[in-house]
C-alpha positions in Angstrom: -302.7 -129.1 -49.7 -302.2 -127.8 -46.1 -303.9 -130.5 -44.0 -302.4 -130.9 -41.6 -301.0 -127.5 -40.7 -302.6 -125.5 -37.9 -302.9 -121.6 -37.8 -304.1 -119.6 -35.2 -305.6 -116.1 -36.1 -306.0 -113.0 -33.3 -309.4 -112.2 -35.0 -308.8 -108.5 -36.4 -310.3 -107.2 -39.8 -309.7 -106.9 -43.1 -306.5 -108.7 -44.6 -305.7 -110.7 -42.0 -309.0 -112.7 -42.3 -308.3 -112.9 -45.4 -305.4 -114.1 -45.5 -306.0 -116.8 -42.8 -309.5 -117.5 -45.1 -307.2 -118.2 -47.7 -304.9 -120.8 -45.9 -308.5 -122.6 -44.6 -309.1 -123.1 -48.4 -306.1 -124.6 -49.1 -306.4 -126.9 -46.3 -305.0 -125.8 -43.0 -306.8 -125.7 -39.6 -307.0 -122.5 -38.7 -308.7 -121.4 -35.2 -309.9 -117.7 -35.3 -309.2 -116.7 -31.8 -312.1 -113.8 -31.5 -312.4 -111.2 -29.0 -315.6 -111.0 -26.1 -317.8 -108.3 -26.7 -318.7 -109.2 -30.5 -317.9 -108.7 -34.2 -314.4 -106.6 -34.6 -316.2 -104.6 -36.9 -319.8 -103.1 -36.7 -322.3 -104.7 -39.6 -320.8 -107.5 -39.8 -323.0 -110.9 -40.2 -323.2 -112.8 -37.1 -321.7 -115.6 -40.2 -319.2 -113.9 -41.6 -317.3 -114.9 -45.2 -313.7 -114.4 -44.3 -314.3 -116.7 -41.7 -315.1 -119.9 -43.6 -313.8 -123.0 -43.0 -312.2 -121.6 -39.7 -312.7 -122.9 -35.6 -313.7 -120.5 -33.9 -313.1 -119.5 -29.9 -313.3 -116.0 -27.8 -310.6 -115.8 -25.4 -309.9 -112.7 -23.7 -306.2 -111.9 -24.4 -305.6 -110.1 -20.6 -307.6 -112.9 -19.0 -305.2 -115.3 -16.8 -307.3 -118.0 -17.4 -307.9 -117.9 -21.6 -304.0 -117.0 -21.7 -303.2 -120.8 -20.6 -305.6 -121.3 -23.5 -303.7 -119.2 -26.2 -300.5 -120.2 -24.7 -301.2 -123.6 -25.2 -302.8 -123.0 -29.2 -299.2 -121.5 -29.9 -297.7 -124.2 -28.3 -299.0 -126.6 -31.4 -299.5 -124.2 -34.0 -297.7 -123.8 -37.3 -298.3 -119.9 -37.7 -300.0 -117.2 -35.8 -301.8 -114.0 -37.5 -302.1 -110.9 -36.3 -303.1 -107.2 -37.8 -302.9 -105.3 -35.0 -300.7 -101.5 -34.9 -297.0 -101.9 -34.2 -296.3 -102.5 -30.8 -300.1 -103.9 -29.3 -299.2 -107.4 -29.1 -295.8 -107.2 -27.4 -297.8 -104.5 -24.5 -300.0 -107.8 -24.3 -296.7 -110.1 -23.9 -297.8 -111.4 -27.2 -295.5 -110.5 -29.4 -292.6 -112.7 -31.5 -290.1 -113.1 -28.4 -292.8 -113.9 -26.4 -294.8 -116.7 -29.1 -290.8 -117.6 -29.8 -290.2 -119.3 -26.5 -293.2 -121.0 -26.5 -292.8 -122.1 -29.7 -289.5 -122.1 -31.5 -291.1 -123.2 -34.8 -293.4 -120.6 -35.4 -293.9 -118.5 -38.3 -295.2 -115.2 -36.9 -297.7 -113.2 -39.5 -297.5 -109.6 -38.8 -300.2 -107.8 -41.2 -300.2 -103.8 -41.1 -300.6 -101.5 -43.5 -297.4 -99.3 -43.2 -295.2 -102.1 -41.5 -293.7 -102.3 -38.3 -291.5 -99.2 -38.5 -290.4 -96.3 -40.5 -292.1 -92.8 -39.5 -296.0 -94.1 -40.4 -295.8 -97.4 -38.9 -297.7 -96.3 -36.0 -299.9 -93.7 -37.9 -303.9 -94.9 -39.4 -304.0 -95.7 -42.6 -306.5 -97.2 -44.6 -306.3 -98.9 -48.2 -306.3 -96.1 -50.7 -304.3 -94.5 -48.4 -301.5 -97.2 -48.5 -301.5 -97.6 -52.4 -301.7 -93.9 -53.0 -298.1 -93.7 -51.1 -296.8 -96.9 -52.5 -297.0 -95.8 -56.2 -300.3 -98.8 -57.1 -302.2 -96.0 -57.3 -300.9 -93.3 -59.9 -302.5 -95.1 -63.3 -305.5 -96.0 -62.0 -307.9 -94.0 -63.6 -308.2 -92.3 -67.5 -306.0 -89.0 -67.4 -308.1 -86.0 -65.6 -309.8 -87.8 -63.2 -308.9 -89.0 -60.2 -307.4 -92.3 -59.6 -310.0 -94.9 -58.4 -309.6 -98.2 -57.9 -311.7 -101.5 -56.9 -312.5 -100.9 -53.0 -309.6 -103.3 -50.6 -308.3 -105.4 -54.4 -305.1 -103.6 -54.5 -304.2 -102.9 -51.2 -306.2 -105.2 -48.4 -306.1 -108.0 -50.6 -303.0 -107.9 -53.5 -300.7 -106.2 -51.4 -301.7 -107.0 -47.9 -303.4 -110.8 -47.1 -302.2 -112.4 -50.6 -298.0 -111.5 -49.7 -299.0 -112.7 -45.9 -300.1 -115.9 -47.2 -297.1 -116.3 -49.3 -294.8 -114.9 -46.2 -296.1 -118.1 -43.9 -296.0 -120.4 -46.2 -292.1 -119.7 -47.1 -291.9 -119.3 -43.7 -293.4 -122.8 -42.8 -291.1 -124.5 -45.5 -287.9 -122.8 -43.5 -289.1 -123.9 -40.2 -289.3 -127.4 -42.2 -286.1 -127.3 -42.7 -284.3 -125.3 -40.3 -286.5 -126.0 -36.9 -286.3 -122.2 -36.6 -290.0 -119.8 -37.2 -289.4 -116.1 -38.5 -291.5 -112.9 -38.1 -293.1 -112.3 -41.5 -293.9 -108.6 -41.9 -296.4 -107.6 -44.4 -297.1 -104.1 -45.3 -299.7 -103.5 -48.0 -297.6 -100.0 -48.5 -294.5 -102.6 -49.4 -296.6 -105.7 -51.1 -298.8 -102.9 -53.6 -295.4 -101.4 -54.5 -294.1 -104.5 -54.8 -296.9 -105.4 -57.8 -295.9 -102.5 -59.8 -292.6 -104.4 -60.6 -294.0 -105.3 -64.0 -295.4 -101.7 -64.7 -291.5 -100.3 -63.4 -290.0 -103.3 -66.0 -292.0 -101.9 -69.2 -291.3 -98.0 -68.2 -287.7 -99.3 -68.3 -288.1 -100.2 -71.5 -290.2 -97.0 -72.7 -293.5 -98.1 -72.7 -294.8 -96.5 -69.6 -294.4 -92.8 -68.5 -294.7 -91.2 -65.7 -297.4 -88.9 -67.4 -300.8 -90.3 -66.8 -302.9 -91.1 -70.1 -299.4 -91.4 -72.3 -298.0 -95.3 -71.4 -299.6 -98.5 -73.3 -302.5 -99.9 -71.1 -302.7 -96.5 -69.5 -304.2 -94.2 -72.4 -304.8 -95.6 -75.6 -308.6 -96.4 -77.0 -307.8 -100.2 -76.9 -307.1 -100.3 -73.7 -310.2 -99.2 -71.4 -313.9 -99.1 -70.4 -316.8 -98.3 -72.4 -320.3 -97.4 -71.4 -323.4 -98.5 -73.4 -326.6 -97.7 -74.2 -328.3 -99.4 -71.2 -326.0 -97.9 -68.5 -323.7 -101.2 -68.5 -319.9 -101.2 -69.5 -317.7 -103.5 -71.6 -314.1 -103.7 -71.5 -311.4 -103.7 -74.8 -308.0 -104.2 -74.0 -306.4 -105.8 -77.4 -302.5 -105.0 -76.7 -301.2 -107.3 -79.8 -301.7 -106.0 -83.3 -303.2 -109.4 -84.7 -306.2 -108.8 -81.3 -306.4 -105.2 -82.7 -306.9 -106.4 -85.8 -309.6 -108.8 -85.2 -311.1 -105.7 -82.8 -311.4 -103.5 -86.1 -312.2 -105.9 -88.3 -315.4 -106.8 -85.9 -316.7 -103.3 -85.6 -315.9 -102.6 -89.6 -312.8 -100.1 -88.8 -310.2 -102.1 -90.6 -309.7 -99.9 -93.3 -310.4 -96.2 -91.1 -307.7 -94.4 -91.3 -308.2 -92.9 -87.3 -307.8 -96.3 -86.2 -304.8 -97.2 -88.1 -301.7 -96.4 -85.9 -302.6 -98.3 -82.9 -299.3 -97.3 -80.8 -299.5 -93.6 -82.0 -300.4 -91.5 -78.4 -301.1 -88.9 -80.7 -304.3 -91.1 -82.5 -305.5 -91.9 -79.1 -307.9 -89.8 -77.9 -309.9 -89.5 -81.4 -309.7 -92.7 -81.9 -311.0 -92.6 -77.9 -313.9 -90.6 -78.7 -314.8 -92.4 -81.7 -315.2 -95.5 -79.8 -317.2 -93.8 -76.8 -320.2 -93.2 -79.3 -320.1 -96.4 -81.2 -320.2 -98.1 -77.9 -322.8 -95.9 -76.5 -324.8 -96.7 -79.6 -326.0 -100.2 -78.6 -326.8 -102.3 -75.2 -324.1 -104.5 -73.7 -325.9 -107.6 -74.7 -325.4 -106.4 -78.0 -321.5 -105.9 -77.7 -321.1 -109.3 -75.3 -322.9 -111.0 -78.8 -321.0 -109.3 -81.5 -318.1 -110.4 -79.9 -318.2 -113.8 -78.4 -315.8 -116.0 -79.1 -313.7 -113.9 -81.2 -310.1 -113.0 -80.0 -310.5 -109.0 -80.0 -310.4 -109.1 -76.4 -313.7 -107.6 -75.7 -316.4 -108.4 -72.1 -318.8 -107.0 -70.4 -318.2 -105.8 -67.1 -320.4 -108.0 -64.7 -321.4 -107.9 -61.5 -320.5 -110.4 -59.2 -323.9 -111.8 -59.3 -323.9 -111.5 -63.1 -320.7 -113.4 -63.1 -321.5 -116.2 -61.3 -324.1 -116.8 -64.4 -321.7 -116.1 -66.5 -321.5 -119.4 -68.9 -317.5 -119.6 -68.6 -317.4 -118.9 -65.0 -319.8 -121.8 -64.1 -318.9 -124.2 -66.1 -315.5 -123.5 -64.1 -317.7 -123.3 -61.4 -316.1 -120.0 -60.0 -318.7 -118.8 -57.9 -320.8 -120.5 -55.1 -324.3 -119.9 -53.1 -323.0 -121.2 -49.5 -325.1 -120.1 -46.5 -327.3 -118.3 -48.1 -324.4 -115.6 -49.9 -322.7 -115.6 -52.9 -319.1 -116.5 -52.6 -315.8 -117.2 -54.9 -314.6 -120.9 -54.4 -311.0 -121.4 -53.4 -308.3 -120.5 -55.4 -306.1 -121.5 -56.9 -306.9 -125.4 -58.2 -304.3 -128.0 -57.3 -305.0 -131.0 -60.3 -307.3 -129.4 -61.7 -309.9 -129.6 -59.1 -311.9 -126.5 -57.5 -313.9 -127.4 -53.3 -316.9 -125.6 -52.2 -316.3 -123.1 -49.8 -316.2 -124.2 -45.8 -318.8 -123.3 -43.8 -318.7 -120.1 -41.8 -319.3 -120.5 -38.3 -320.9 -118.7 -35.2 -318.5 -116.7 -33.0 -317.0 -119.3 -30.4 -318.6 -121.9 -31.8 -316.1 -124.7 -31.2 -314.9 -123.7 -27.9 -315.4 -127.0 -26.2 -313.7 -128.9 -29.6 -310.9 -126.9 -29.3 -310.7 -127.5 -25.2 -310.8 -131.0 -25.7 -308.0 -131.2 -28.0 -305.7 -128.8 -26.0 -305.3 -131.9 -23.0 -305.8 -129.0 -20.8 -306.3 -129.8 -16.9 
């Protein structure tokens, strides 16, 4: 969908990769402009995922020489990336203004966590940090326990790369029209509080609280993690009455009278407890079974190597072994199609490609 378009990325870490992974998936060229010395991050694979589908060139940002280089990228790109703390890239004569009058068009991708001002813009910050401030983080664990979430989902990912991505591609459509590029800022602090705009639209109308453990989806028994018998997990979460319904009428609780009021907070954590040792009772295999194909909203909670055997998953052919690692295909499908994931390449592996095509003398 984006052939055609050409991104250059200031290699950094985190959502920015991402982000710039994600546009190679849909099509763009992007050219990951890495830094001498190595990997940005310790332990990374000399083939790293994020970088898929990418070019890849080191050029020294306060070398004379690879400035010509980088000057000339931004010269012919669409949209530039970069993650790096308020401030760094305009001290390297890198910044918007700079990019700006080289290239009037461009759409200029700021990721940071806190954003480019305001009194923590220039302060470290990591992703649970972010999401804790924003608000993403308050329901994200039973009540009593401290909020948890999936490691970089929330913040790196949902509130940082996936609002970039959306940032340059509005962006690109405006310089379409206009002739004119923009400075997209995105904060994961604003993009994580912006995703609790559904969760702030049902507290509006009463069925969240601020209380932790008393909102629907936040506390009741139909609406969490289980463990089993063999250490493995499944997950309930059947919100409409006719799901319930088909939920109790699987695990013969149709006619209890503790499961009865399913939007009473004050049946909850019985009905909680109950549920805990019928689940605890039998393997996940034996749960996955009782329920399959039934609409009581019930699955085991896999792995990502478990998922990608998973019969739904690869019939959809979700996951994919590419250079030797399990990896998620792009995302999302345009006609119903689904591409194997690029390859990832070698640090500065197509210097002389991207040379060549620069005309430089």
């Amino acid at each position: 969908m984006l052939t055609g378009t050409r991104i250059v990325e200031i290699e950094g870490i985190g959502p920015g990769p991402f982000a710039a992974m994600m546009l190679a998936d849909l099509g763009a060229e992007v050219i990951c402009v890495q830094r001498p010395g190595g990997a940005p991050l310790p332990g990374l694979p000399e083939r790293n995922l994020l970088d898929r589908g990418k070019r890849t060139i080191v050029l020294d940002l306060k070398s004379a020489e690879d400035r010509v280089v980088l000057d000339a990228l931004i010269r012919s790109a669409d949209a530039l990336i970069e993650g790096f703390r308020p401030g760094v890239m305009e001290r390297l004569s890198l910044g918007p203004a700079d990019c700006r009058a080289l290239n009037p068009r461009l759409v200029y991708g700021r990721m940071t966590g806190w954003g480019q001002d305001g009194p923590r813009a220039l302060q470290a910050g990591h992703d649970l940090n972010y999401i804790a401030l924003s608000g993403a983080l308050w329901y994200a664990s039973p009540p009593g326990q401290p909020p948890i979430t999936p490691p970089t989902l929330v913040g790196d990912i949902g509130g940082g790369a996936l609002y970039l991505v959306a940032g340059i591609l509005a962006g690109i459509i405006n310089a379409g029209r206009t002739g004119k590029g923009t400075v997209v800022d995105a904060a994961i602090v604003d993009g994580s509080a912006h995703m609790m705009a559904l969760l702030m639209s049902m507290r509006a109308g009463g069925l969240f609280r601020a209380e932790r453990g008393s909102s629907i989806l936040d506390g009741p028994h139909w609406s969490r993690s289980y463990p089993c018998a063999d250490g493995g997990f499944v997950s309930v979460q059947c919100l409409e009455p006719k799901f319930y319904a088909e939920f109790l009428l699987r695990l013969d609780l149709a006619e209890d009278p503790d499961f009865a009021r399913q939007n009473d907070p004050a049946t909850w954590p019985k009905a909680t407890e109950r549920l805990a040792a019928i689940f605890a009772a039998h393997p996940r295999d034996h749960w996955t079974a009782l329920f399959k194909g039934s609409d009581a909203c019930v699955g085991p909670v896999l792995t990502p190597e478990e998922a990608a055997q998973d019969p739904h998953l690869r019939a959809r052919q979700t996951w994919a072994l590419s250079d030797g690692m399990l990896q998620p295909r792009a995302a999302p499908r345009f006609d119903g199609r689904t591409t194997s994931p690029g390859p990832a390449p070698l640090r500065d592996q197509h210097r002389a490609e991207i040379l060549a095509s620069l005309d430089l003398p």
